[in-house]
N, CA and C atoms as a LAMMPS dump frame, in Angstrom:
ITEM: TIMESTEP
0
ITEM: NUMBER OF ATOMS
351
ITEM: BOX BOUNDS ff ff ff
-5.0000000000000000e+02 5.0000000000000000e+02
-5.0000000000000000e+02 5.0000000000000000e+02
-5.0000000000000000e+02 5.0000000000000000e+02
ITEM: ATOMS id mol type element x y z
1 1 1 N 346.601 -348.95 -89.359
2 1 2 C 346.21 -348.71 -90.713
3 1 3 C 345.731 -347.285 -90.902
4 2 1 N 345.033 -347.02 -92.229
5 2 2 C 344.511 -346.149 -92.193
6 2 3 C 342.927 -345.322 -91.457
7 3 1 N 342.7 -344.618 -91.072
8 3 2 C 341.213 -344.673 -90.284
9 3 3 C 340.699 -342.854 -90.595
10 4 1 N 339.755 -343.021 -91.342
11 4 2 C 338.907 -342.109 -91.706
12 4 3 C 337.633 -342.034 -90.63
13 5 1 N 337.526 -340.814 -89.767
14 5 2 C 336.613 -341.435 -88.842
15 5 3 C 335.91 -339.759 -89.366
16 6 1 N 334.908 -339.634 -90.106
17 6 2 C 333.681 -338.728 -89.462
18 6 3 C 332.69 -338.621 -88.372
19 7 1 N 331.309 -338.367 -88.712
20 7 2 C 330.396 -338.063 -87.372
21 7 3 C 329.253 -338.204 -88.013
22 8 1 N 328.397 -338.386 -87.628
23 8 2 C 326.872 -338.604 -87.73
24 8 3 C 326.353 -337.009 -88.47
25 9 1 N 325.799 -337.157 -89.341
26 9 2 C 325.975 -335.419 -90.164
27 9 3 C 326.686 -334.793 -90.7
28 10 1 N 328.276 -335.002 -90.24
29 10 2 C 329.335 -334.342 -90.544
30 10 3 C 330.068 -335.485 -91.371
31 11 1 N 330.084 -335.802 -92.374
32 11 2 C 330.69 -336.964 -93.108
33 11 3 C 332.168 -335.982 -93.408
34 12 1 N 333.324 -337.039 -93.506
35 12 2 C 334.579 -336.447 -94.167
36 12 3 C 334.389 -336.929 -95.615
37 13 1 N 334.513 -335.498 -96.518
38 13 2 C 333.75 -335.648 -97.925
39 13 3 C 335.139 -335.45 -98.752
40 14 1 N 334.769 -336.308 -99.887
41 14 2 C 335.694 -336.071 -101.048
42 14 3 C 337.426 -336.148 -100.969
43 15 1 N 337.771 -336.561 -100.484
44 15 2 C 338.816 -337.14 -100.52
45 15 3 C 339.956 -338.554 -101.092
46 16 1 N 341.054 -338.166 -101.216
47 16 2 C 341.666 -338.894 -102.271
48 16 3 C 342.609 -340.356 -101.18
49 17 1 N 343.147 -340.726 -101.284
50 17 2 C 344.38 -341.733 -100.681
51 17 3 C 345.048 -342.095 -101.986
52 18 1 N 345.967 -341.528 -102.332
53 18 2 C 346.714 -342.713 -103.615
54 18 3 C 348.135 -342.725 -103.344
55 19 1 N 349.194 -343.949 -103.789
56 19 2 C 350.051 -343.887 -103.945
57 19 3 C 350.774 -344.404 -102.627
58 20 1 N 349.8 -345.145 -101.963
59 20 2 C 350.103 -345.574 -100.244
60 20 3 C 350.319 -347.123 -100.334
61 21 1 N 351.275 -347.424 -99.63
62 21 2 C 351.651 -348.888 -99.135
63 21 3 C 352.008 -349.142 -97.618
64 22 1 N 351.117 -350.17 -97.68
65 22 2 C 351.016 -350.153 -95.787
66 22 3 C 351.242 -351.322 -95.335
67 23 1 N 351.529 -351.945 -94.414
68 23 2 C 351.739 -353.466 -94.003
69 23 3 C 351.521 -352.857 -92.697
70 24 1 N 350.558 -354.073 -92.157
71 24 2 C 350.052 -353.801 -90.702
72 24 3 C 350.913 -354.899 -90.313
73 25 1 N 351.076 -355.236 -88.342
74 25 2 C 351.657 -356.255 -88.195
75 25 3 C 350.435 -357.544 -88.414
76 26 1 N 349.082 -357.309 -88.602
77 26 2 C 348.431 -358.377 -88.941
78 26 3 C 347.801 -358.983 -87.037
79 27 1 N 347.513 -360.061 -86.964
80 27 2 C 347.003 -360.905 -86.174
81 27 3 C 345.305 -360.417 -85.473
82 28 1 N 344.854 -359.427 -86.246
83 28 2 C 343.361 -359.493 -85.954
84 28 3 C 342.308 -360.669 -85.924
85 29 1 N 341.59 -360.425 -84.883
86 29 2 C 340.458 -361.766 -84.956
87 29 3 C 339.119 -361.074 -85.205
88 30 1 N 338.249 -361.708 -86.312
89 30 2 C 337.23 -361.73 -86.883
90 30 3 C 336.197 -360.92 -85.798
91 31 1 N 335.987 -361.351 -84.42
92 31 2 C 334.946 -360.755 -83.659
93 31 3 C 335.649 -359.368 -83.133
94 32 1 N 335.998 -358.582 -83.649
95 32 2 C 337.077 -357.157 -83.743
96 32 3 C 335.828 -356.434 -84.949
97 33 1 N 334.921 -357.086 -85.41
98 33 2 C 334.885 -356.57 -86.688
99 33 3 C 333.16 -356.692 -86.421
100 34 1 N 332.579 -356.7 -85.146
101 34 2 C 331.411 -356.21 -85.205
102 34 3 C 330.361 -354.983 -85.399
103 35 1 N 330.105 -354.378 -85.928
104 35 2 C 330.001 -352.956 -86.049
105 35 3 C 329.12 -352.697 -84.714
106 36 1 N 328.753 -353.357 -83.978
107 36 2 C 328.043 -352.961 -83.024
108 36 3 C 329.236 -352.348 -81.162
109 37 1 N 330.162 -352.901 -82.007
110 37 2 C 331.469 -352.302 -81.037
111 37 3 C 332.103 -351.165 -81.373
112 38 1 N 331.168 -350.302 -82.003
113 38 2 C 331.873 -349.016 -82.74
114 38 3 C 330.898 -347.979 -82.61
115 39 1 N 330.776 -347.43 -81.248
116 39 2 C 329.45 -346.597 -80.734
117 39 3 C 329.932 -345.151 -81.785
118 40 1 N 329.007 -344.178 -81.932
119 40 2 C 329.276 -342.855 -82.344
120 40 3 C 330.068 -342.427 -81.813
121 41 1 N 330.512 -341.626 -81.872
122 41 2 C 331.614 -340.335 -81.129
123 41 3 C 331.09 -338.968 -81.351
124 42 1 N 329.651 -338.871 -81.586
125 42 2 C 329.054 -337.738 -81.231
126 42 3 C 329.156 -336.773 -80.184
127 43 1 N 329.902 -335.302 -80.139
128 43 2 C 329.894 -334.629 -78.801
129 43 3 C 331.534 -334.216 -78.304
130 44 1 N 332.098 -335.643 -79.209
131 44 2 C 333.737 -335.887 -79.345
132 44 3 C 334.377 -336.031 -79.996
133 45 1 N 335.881 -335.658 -80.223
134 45 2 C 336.241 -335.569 -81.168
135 45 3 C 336.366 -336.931 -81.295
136 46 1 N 336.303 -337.432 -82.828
137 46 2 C 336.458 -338.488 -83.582
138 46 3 C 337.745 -339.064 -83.589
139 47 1 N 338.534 -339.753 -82.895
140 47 2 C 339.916 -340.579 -82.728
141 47 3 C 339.754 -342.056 -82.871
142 48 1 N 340.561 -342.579 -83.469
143 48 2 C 340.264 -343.982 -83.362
144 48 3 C 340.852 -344.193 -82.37
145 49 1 N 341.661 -343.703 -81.269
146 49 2 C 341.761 -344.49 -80.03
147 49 3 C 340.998 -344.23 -79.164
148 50 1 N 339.192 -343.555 -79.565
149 50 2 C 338.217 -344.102 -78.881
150 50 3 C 337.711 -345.802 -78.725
151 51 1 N 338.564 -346.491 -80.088
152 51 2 C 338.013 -347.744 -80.438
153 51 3 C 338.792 -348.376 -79.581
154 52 1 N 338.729 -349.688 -79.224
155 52 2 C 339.311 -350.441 -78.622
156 52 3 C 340.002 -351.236 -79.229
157 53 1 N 339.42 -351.897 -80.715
158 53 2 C 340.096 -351.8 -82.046
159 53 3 C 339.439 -351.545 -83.086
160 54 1 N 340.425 -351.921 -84.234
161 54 2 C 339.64 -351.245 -85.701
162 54 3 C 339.116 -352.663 -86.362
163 55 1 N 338.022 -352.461 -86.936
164 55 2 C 337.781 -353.746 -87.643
165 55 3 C 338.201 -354.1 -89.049
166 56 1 N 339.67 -353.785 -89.476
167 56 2 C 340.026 -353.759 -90.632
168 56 3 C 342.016 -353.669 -90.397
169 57 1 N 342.425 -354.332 -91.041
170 57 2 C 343.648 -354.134 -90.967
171 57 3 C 344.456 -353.533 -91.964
172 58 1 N 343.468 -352.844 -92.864
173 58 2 C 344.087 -351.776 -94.023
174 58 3 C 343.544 -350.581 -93.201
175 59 1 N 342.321 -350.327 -94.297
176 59 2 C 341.674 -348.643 -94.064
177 59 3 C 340.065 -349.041 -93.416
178 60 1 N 339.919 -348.199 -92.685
179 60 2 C 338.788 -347.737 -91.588
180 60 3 C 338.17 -346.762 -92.154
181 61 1 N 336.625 -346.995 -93.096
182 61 2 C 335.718 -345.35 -93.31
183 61 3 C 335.08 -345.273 -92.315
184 62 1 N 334.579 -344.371 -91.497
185 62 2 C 333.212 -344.074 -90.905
186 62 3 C 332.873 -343.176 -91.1
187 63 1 N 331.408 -342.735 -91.841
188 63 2 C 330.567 -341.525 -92.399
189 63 3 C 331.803 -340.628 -92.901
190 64 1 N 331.616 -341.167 -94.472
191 64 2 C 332.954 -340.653 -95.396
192 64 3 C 331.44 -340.567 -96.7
193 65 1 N 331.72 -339.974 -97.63
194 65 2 C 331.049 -339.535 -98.638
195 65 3 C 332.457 -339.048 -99.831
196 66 1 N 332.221 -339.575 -101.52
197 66 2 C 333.097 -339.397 -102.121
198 66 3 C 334.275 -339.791 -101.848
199 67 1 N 334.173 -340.94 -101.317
200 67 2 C 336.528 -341.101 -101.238
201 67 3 C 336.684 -342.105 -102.165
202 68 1 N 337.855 -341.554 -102.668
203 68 2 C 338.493 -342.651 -103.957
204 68 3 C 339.794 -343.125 -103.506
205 69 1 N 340.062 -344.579 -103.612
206 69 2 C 341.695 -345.136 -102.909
207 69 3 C 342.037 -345.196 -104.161
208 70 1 N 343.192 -344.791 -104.52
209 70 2 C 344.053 -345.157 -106.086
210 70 3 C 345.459 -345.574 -105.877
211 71 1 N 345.561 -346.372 -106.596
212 71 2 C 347 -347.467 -106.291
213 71 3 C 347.382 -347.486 -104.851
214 72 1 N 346.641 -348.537 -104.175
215 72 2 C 346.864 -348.409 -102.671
216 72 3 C 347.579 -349.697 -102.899
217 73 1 N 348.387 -350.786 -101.794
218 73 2 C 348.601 -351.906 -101.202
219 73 3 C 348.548 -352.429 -100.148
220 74 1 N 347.647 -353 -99.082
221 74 2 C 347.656 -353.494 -98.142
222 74 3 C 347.959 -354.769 -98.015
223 75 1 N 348.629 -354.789 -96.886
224 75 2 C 349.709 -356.471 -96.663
225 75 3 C 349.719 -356.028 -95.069
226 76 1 N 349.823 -357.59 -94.522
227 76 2 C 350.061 -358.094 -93.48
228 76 3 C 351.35 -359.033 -93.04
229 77 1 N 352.444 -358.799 -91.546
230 77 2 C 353.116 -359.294 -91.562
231 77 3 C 352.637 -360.882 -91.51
232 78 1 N 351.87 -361.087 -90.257
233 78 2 C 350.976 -362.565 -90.383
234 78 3 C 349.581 -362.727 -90.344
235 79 1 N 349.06 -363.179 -90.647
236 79 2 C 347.775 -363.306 -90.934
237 79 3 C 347.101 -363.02 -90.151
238 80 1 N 345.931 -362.028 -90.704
239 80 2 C 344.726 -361.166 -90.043
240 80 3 C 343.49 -361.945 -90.245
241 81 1 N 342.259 -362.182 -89.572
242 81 2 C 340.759 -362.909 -89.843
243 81 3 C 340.12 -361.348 -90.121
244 82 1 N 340.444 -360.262 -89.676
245 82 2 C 339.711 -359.266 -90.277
246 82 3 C 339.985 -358.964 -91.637
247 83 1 N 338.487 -358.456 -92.219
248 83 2 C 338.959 -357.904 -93.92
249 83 3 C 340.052 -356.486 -93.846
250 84 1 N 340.715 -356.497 -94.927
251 84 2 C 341.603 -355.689 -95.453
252 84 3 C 341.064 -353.903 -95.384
253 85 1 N 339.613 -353.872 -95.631
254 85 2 C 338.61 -352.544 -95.573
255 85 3 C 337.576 -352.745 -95.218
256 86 1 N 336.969 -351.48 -93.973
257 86 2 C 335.62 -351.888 -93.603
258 86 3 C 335.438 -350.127 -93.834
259 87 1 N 334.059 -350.183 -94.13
260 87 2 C 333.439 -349.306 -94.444
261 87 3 C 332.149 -349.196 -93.987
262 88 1 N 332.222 -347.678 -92.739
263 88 2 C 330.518 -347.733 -92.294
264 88 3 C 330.527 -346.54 -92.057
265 89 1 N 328.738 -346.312 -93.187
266 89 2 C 327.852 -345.337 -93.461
267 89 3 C 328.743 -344.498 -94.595
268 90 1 N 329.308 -345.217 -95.349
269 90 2 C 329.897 -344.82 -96.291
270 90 3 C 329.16 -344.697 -97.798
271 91 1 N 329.585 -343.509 -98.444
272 91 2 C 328.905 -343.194 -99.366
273 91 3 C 329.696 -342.839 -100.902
274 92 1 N 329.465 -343.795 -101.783
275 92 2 C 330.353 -343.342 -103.187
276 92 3 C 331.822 -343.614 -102.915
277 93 1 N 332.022 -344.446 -102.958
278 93 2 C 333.627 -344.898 -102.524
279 93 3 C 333.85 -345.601 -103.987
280 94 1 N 335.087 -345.474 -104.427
281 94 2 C 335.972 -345.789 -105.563
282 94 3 C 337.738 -346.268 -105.145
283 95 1 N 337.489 -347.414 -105.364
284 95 2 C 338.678 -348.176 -105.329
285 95 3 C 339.195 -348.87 -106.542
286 96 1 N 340.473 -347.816 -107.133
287 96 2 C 341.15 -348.334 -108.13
288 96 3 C 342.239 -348.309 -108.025
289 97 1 N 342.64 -349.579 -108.396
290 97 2 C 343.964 -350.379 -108.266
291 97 3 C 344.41 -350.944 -106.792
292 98 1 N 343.401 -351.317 -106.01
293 98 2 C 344.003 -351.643 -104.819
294 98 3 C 344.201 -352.959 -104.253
295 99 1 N 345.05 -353.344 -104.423
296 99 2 C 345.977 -354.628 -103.855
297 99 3 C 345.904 -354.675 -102.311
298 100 1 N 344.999 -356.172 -101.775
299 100 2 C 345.242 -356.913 -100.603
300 100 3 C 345.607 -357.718 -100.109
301 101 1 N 346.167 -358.361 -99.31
302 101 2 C 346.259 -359.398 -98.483
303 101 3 C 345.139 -360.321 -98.886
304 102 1 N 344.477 -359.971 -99.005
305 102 2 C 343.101 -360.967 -98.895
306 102 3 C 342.348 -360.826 -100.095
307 103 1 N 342.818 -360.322 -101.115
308 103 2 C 342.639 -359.958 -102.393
309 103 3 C 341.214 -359.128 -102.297
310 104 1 N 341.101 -357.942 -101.384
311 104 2 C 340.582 -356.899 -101.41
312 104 3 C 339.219 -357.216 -100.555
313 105 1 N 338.55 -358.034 -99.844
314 105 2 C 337.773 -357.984 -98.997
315 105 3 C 337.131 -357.146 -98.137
316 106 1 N 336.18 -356.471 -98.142
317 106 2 C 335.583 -355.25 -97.643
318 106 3 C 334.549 -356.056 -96.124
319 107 1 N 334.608 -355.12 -95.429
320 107 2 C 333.25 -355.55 -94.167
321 107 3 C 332.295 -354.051 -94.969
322 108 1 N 331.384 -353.879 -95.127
323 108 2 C 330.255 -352.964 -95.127
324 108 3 C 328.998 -353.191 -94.095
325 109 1 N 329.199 -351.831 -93.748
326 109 2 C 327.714 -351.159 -92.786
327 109 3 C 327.086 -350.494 -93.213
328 110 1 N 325.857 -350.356 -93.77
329 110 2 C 325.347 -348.938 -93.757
330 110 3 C 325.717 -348.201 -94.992
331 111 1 N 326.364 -348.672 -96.111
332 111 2 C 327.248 -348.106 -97.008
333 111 3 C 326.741 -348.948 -98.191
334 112 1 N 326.833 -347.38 -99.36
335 112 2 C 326.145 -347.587 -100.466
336 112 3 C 326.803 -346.869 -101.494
337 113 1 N 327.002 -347.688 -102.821
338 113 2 C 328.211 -347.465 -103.86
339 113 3 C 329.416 -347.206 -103.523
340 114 1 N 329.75 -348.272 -103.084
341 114 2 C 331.113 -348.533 -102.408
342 114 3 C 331.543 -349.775 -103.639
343 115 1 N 332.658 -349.177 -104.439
344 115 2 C 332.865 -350.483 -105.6
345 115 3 C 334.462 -350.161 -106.202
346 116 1 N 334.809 -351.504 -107.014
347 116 2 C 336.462 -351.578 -107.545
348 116 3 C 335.94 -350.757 -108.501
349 117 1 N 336.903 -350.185 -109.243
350 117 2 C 337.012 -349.552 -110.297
351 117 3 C 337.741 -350.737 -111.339
């Protein structure tokens, strides 16, 4: 999927996603989606193949500030137990028009004004 990964201080600010359609192959399980399995990456560069996995089978924030998704679609080939978007230490997030699998289900950490438009 998609994966926005900042840093502790260093948030990735203001940024757009629109006009994206994604289909993951799906089959995530729910305990994928603990935030306590998602140490910092302080010191390093920020990759999500530090993760072992992502807890979301759309889009991945971590320490993001200002991002707006506009006409996104996320779909799965077979069914995922993780939500569609997880968002941690996220700040001011705007989601308009975005179509899920799971009719838009968010995990939140730490994250504040994070809302549909």
């Amino acid at each position: 999927g998609m994966v926005l990964l900042g840093e502790p201080g260093h948030s990735i600010e203001d940024i757009t996603l629109s006009n994206i359609s994604y289909t993951s192959t799906g089959g995530g399980e729910t305990e994928w989606t603990d935030p306590a399995d998602f140490p910092e990456l302080t010191g390093q560069r920020p990759e999500f193949m530090a993760f072992k996995r992502i807890p979301s089978y759309g889009l991945f924030a971590n320490h993001v500030r200002g991002l707006r998704v506009c006409n996104v679609r996320l779909n799965c080939l077979i069914p995922d137990s993780r939500h569609s978007m997880a968002f941690f230490h996220a700040e001011n997030v705007i989601l308009d028009n975005v179509d899920c699998a799971d009719g838009g289900k968010m995990l939140l950490h730490n994250s504040d004004q994070v809302r549909f438009k």
